[in-house]
C-alpha positions, 0 to 999 in steps of 0.5 A: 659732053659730061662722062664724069661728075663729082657730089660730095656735098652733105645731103643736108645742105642740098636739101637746103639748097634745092628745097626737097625734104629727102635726107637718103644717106648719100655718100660722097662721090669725086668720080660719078660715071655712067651707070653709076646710080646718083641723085637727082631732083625732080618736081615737088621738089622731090629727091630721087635715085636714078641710073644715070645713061637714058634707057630709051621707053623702046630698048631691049636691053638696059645696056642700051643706056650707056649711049644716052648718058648726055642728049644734045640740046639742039636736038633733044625735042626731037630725038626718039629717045629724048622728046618724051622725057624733054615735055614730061620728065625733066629733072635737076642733077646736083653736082660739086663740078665735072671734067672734061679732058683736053686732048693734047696729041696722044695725050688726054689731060682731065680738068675739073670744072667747078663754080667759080664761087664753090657752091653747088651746080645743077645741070639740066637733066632729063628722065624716064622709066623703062621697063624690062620684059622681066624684072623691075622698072628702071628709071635712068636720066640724061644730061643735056648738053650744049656748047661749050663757053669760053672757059671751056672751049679751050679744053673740049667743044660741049659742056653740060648744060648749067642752069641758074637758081633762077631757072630751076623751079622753071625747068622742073614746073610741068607747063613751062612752054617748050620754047622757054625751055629750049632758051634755057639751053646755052653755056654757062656765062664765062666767068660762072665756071673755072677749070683746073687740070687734076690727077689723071687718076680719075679716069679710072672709075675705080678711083673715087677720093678727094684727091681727084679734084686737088689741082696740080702744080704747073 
C-alpha cells in the first residue's frame, strides 16, 4: 500500500520534468497523508491540487475518502469506486519517495522508499469529482497499488504502482485501450527503488521536515 509520501522537489523542475505549465507555490512536503491536498498531473498535461483519499461519485459523506486512498490493481477496472475513474480520470502523482513499515513483532520500523538515481517518481494515480449535497465540488485521487517487488517484500507485501517516463503520456492519453493500461500495473524493477529505514517520527502526521527522510545508522 502507500499511507504516506513525500514531494519536496521545486515546482519549477517538475514542470520541467512533466511538462505542465502550472507554477502554484508548492511547499515542500517529507510526510504527505491521507486527506492532505498534494499535486497531481493530469491530461494536457496539466498540474491540479487534489484531496488525496477517492470520494467515491456515490458517497454521503466526504469522510468516506479515507478508504479509498490506494485502489488495488487486480481490481480497480471493476471496483464501484474506481472503474469510472480507471476509463476516464487517471492521473500522475509527483513524488520524491514514500514508506512503508516493516512489522517486526510488536514493532513497526518506517523505510523511506526512493529512486535509486534520486530523481523524481510518478505513481499511477487515479481520480474524480464528487459532489456533496451542500458546498462545493470536491476532486479527490487514489493511487494504485500493486505487488510488491523484491526490494520491497522484505518490508510490506504492496507498493505503489511506479510508472516509467516512458509510460506516462500512455496512462494520461484519454483513448489508451484498457488493456494496455492494466499491463501497466506491475512492480517496479527491482533495482529501480532502494529502501532505507528512517526516524520513527514520521508516523506522526504532524511531523514534516527533512530529517524524516535522513536514514539511520545501523
Amino acid at each position: 500500500m502507500c499511507g504516506r509520501f513525500v514531494l519536496a522537489t521545486p515546482v519549477d523542475e517538475l514542470g520541467r520534468l512533466f511538462g505542465f505549465p502550472e507554477r502554484p507555490n508548492l511547499a515542500p512536503r517529507y510526510n504527505i497523508a491521507p486527506t492532505d491536498t498534494c499535486a497531481v498531473v493530469r491530461s494536457g498535461p496539466s498540474l491540479a491540487l487534489l484531496r488525496w483519499g477517492l470520494v467515491p461519485f456515490y458517497a454521503r459523506d466526504i469522510r468516506e475518502g479515507v478508504r479509498c486512498i490506494n485502489a488495488r490493481a487486480e481490481g480497480v477496472a471493476q471496483h464501484r469506486a474506481f472503474a469510472r475513474a480507471f476509463r476516464e480520470r487517471r492521473c500522475l502523482v509527483p513524488a520524491d519517495g514514500f514508506y512503508e513499515w516493516e512489522t517486526a513483532g510488536k514493532a513497526k520500523q518506517p523505510y523511506y522508499v526512493a529512486a535509486a538515481d534520486g530523481k523524481p517518481i510518478a505513481f499511477a494515480g487515479i481520480w474524480d469529482r464528487w459532489k456533496p449535497p451542500e458546498g462545493e465540488v470536491v476532486e479527490s485521487f487514489s493511487i494504485v497499488t500493486t505487488d510488491a517487488n523484491a526490494t520491497i517484500a522484505p518490508i510490506h507485501d504492496r507498493m505503489p504502482v511506479v510508472l516509467p517516463r516512458e509510460a506516462w503520456d500512455v496512462w494520461l492519453a484519454p483513448t489508451t485501450p484498457i488493456p494496455e493500461l492494466q499491463a501497466l500495473l506491475k512492480p517496479a524493477p527491482d533495482s529501480a527503488l532502494v529502501a532505507r529505514p528512517v526516524d520513527r517520527r514520521v508516523g506522526n502526521v504532524r511531523e514534516d521536515d527533512p530529517g524524516l527522510i535522513v536514514p539511520l545508522l545501523v
